[in-house]
BAVEX-668269 format. One record per atom (N, C-alpha, C, O): x, y, z; residue in three letters. Coordinates in pm, whole numbers, plus 50000, padded with zeros to 5 digits. Example, Ala and Ser with C-alpha at 12.3 -4.5 7.8 and 13.67 -1.06 7.14 Angstrom:
BEGIN
513194943150780ALA512304955050780ALA513204967050780ALA514244966850846ALA512854977550708SER513674989450714SER512905000350787SER513415011450804SER
end
This chain:
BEGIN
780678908295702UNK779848899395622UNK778358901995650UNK778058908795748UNK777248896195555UNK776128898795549UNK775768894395690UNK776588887695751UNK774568897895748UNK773688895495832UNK772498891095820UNK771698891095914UNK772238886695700UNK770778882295633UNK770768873795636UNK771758868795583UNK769898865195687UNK769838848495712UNK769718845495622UNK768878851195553UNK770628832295557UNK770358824195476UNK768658817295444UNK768228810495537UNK768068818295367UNK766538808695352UNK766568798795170UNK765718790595135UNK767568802395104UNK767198793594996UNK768628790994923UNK769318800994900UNK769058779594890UNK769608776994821UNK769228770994675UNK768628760594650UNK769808781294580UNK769498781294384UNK771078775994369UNK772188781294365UNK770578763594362UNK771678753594274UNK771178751094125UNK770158751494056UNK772378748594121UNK773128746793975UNK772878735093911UNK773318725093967UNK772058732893768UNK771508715493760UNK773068713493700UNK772748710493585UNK774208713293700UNK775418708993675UNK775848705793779UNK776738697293769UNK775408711293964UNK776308702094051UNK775368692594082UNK775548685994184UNK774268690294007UNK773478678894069UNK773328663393945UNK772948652093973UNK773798668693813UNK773418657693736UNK774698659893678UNK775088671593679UNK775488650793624UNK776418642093567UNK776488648993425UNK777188642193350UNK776018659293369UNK776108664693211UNK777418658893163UNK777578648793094UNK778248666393207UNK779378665493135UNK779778654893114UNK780238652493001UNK779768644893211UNK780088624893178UNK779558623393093UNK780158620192989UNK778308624793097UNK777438620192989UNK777768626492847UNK777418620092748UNK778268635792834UNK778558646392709UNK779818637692708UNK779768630192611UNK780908636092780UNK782188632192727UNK782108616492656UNK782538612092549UNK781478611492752UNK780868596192717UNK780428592692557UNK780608582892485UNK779668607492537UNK778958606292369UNK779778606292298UNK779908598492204UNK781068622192354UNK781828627292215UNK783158613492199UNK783908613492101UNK783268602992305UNK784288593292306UNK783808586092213UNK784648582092131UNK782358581792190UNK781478570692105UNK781568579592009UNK781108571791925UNK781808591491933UNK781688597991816UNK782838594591754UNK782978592191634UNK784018594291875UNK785188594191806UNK785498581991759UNK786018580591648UNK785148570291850UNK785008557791788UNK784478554291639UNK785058550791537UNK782918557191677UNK782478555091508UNK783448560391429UNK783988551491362UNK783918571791408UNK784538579291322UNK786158572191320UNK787148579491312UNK786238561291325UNK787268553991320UNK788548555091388UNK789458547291360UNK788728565491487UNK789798568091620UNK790088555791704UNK789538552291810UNK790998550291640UNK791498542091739UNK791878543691864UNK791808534891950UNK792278554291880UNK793178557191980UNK792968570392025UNK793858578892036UNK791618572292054UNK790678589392092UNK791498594692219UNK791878587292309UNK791698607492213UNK792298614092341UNK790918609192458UNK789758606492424UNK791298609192554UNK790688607592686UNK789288617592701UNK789378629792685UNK787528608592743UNK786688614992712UNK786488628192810UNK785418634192818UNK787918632492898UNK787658647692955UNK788578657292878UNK788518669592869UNK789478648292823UNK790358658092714UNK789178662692547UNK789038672592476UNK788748652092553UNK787598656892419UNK786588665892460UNK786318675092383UNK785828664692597UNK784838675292639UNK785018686692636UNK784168694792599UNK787078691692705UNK787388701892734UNK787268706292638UNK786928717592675UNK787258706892487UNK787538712292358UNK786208709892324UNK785988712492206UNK785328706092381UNK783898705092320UNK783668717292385UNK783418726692309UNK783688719492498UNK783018729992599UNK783958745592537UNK783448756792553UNK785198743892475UNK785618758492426UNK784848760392347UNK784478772092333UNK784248749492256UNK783458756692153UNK782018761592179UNK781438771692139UNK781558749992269UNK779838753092334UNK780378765492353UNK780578772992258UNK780698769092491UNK781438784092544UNK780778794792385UNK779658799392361UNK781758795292326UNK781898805092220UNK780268805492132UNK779788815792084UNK779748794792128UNK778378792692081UNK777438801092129UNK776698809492076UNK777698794992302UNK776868803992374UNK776478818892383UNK775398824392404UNK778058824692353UNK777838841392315UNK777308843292144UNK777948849692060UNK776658839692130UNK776038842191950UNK774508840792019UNK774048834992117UNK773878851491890UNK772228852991926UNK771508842491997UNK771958831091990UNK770568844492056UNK770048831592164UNK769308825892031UNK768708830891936UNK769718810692083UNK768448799692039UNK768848791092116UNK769878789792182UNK767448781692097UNK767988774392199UNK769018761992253UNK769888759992168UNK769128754992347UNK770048750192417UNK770818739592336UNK772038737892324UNK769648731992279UNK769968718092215UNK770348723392095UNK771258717292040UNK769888733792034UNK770898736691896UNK772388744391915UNK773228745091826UNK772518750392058UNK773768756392075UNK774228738992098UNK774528737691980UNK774378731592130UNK775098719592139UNK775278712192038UNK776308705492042UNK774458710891927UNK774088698991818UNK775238708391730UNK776208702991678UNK774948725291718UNK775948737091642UNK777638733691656UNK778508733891570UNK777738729491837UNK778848725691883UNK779308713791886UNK780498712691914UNK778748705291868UNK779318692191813UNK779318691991687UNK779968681991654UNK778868698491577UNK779428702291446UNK780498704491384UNK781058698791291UNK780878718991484UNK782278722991504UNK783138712791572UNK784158709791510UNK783048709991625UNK783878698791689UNK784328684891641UNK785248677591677UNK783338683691546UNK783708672291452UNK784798677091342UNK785938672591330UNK784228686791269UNK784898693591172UNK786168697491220UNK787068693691145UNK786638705191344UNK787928703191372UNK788758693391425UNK789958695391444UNK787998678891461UNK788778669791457UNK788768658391352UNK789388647891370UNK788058660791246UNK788368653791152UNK787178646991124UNK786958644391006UNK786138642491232UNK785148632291248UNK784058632991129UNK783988643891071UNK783468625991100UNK782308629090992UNK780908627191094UNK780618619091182UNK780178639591027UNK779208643591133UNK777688637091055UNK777168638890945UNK777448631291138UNK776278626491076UNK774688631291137UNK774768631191260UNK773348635191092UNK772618641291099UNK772208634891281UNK772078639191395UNK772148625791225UNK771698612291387UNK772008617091511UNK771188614891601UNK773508626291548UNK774148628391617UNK773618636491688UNK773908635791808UNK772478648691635UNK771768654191742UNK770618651991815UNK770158656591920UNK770228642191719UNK769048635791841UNK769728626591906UNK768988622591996UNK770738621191910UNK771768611492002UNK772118620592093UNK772008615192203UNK772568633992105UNK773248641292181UNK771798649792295UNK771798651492417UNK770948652792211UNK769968655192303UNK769358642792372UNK768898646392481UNK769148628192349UNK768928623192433UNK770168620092571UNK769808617892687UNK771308620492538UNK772598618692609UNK771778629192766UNK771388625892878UNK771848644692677UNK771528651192774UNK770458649392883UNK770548652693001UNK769348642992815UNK767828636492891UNK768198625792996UNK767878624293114UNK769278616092881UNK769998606593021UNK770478605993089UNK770438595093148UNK771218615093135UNK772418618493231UNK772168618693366UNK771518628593400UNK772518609793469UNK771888607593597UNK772418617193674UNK773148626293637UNK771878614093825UNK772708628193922UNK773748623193982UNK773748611193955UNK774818626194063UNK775258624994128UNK775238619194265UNK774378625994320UNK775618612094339UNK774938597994406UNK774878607794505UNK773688607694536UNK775508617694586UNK775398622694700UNK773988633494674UNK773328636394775UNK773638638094564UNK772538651294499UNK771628645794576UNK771678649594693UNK771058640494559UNK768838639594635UNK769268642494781UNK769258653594836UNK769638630894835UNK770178629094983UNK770328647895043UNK769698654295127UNK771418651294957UNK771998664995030UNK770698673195025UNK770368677295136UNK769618677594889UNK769178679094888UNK767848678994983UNK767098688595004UNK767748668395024UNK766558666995088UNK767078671695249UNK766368679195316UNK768168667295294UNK768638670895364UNK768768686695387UNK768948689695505UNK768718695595312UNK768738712395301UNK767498714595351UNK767288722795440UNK766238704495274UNK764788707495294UNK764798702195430UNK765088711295508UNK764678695195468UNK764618691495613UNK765868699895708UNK766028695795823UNK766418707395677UNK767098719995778UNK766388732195781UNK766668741295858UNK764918732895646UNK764438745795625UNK765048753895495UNK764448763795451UNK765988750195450UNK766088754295315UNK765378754395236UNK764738743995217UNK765148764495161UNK764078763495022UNK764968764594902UNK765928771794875UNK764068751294813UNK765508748894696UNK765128755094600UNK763898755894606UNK765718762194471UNK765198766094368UNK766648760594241UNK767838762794267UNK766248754194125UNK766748752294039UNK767388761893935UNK766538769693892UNK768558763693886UNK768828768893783UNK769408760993673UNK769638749293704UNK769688764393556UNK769628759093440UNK769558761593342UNK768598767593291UNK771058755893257UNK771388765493128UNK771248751493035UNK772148745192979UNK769968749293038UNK769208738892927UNK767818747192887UNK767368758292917UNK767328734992796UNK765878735092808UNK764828726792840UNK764908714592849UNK763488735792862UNK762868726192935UNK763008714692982UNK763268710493095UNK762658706492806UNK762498691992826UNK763328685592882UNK763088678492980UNK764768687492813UNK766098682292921UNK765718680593025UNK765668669193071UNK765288693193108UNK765418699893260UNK764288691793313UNK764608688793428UNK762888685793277UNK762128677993296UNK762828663393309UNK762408655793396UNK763618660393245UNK764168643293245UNK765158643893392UNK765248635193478UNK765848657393389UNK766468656393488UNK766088657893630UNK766688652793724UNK764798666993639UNK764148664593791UNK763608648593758UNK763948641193851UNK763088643593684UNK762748629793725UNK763858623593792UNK763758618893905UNK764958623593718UNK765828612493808UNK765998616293927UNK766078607994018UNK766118633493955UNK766208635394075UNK765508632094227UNK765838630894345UNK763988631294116UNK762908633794230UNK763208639094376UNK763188633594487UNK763518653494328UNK763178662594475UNK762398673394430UNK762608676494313UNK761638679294485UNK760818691994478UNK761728705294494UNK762798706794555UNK761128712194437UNK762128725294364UNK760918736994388UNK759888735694321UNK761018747994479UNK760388756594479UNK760678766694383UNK759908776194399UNK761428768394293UNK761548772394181UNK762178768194062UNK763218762094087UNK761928769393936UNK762748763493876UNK762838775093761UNK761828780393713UNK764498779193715UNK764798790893643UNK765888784093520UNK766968779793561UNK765668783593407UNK766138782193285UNK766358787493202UNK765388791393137UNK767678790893155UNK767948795593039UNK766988802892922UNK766998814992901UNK766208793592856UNK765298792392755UNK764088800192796UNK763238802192709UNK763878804992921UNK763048818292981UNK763618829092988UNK763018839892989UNK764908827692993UNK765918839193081UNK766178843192925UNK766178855492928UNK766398838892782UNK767078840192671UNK768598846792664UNK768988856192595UNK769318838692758UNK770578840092757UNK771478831192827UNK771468826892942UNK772058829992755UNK773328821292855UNK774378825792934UNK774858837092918UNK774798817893022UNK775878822193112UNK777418824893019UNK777698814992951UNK778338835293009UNK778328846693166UNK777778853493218UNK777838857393335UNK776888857093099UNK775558866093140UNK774818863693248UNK774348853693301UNK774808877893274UNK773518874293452UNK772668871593410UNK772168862093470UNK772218874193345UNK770428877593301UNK769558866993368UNK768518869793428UNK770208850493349UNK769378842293418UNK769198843893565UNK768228839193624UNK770168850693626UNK770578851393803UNK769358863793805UNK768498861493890UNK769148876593726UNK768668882693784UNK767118877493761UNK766318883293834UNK766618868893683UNK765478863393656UNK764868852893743UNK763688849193739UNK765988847793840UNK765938842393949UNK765198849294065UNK764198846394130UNK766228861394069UNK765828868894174UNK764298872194181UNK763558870394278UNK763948877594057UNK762488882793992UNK761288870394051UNK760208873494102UNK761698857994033UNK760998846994031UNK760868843794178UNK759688842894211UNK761838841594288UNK762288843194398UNK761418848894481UNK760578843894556UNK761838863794451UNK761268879894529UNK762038876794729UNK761368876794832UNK763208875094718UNK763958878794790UNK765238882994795UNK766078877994720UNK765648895594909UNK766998898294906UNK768168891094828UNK767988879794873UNK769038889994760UNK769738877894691UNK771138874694810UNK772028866694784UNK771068884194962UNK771818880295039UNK771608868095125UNK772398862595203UNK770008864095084UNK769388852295154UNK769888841495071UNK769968831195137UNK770178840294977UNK770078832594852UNK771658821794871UNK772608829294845UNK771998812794893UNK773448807294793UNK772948800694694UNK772058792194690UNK773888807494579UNK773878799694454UNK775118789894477UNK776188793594525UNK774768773294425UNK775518765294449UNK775908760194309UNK774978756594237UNK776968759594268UNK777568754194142UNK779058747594106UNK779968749094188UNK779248742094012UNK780598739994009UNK781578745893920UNK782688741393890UNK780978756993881UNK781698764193771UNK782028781993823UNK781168790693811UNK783148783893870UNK783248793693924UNK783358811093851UNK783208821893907UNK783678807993708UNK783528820293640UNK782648822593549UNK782478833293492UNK781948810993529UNK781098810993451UNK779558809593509UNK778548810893439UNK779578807093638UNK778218807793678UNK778378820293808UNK777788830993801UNK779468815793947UNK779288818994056UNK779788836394082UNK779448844994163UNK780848835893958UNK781008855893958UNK779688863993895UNK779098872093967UNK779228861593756UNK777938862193731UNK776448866893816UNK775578875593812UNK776938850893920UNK775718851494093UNK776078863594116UNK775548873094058UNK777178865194218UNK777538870894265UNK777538889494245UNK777178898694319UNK778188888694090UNK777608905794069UNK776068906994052UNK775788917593995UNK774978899394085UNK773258901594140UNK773318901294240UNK772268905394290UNK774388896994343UNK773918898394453UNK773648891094531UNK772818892994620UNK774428879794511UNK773738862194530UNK775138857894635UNK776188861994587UNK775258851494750UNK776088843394803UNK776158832394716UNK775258829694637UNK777498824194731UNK778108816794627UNK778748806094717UNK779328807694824UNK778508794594648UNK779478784594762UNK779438771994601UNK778508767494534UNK781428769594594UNK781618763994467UNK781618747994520UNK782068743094624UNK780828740894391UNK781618725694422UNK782918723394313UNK783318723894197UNK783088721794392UNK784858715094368UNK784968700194350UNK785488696194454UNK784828693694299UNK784878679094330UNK786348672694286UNK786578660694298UNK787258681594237UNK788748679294186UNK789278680694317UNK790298673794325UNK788988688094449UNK789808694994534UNK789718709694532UNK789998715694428UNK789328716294644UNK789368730694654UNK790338735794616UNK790188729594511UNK791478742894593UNK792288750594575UNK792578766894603UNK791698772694539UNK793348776194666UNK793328786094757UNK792488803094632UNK792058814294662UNK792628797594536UNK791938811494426UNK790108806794474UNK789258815194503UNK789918794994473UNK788638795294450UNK788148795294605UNK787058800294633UNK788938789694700UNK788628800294842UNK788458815194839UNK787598821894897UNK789258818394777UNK789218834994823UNK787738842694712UNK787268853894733UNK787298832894600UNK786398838894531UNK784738830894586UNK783598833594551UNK784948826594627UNK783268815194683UNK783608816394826UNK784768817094868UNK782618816494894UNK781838822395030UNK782608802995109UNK783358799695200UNK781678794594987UNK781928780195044UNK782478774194908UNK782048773694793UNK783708769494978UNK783728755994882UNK783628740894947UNK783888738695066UNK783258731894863UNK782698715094899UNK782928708994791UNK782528711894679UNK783758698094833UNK783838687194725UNK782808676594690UNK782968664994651UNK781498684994719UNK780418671894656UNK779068677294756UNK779228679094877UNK778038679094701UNK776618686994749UNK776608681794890UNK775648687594941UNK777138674194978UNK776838674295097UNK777408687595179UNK776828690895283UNK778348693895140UNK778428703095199UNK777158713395221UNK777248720495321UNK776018714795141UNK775448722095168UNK773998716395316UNK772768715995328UNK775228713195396UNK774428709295516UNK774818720795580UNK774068727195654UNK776108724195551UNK776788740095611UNK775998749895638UNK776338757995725UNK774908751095576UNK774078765395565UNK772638759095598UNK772158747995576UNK772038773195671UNK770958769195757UNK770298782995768UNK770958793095793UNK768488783195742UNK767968796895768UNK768808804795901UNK768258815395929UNK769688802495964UNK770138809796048UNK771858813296038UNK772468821796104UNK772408803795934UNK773518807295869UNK773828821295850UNK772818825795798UNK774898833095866UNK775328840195807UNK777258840995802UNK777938838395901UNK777798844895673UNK779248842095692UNK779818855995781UNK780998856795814UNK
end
């Protein structure tokens, strides 16, 4: 294993803010209006929101909030819903609202006070990404987004734009996230240590593919400028 001291952890604004609640939360109230009595469950509606975001995401870049407003389009239309114009400025504020995760600042600050240096990543835009350090309020020695990078994940492109922004080894680096093929293999072929959150429960595939797994950002007390695996 590497010998390069750990000095920064580039987390993932998905293991720190609540998106997806907040996204399932909306598409449950869509299904309502749209007269669903009886809506499948708001992680069974996300999952089929997110195949389609997914597939969005690989089509020419634009940006974030229209790959989503595009995907709740589709998503209406294949479940029947009637889509009304309203729905994307409802859905981009959803995204603006979406709080963090109760353990996020704490762990966070906690990294900074071990000597960690934090840097943000982020497959939004800006403004989103602005509402969401507010709630966070922690300081971010970098912050790397999508909507700079002009591409979305699986694509590296944002990881290696990290690095660029960074200007260190990427063996110093863990990228922290909760999405393991879609963000942390990605990291990883730049060059990036990887440690997954899991918050369902680790399971033995995603041991053998992430450096660390943790069921919730306190784990990243684990790693320390003097950390190596």
């Amino acid at each position: 294993m590497s010998e390069q001291p750990i000095t920064w952890a580039m987390v993932d604004l998905d293991a720190l803010v609540n998106l997806d609640g907040a996204v399932a939360s909306f598409l449950y109230s869509v299904a309502l209006r749209s007269g669903d009595d009886a809506p499948a469950p708001g992680g069974a509606l996300h999952a089929e929101f997110a195949a389609i975001r997914e597939h969005q995401a690989l089509l020419p870049f634009r940006p974030w909030k229209k790959v989503m407003w595009e995907s709740l389009n589709v998503w209406c239309e294949q479940l029947g819903y009637t889509w009304h114009d309203s729905y994307a400025d409802a859905l981009a504020m959803t995204m603006r609202s979406a709080l963090p995760f109760a353990d996020a600042a704490m762990a966070l600050r906690q990294a900074q006070e071990a000597g960690i240096i934090l840097a943000l990543v982020a497959e939004s835009d800006h403004d989103v990404v602005c509402h969401s350090l507010n709630h966070l309020q922690v300081g971010f020695e970098e912050v790397v987004i999508s909507e700079d990078a002009g591409a979305y994940r699986p694509r590296p492109d944002i990881y290696r734009r990290a690095l660029e922004q960074i200007d260190v080894a990427g063996e110093a680096i863990v990228h922290v996230s909760p999405n393991l093929s879609r963000d942390l293999l990605p990291a990883r072929e730049v060059g990036l240590r990887t440690a997954l959150i899991d918050r369902a429960g680790p399971s033995g595939e995603n041991d053998d593919r992430a450096e660390w797994v943790w069921s919730d950002m306190r784990g990243v007390r684990e790693i320390s400028p003097d950390s190596s695996a």
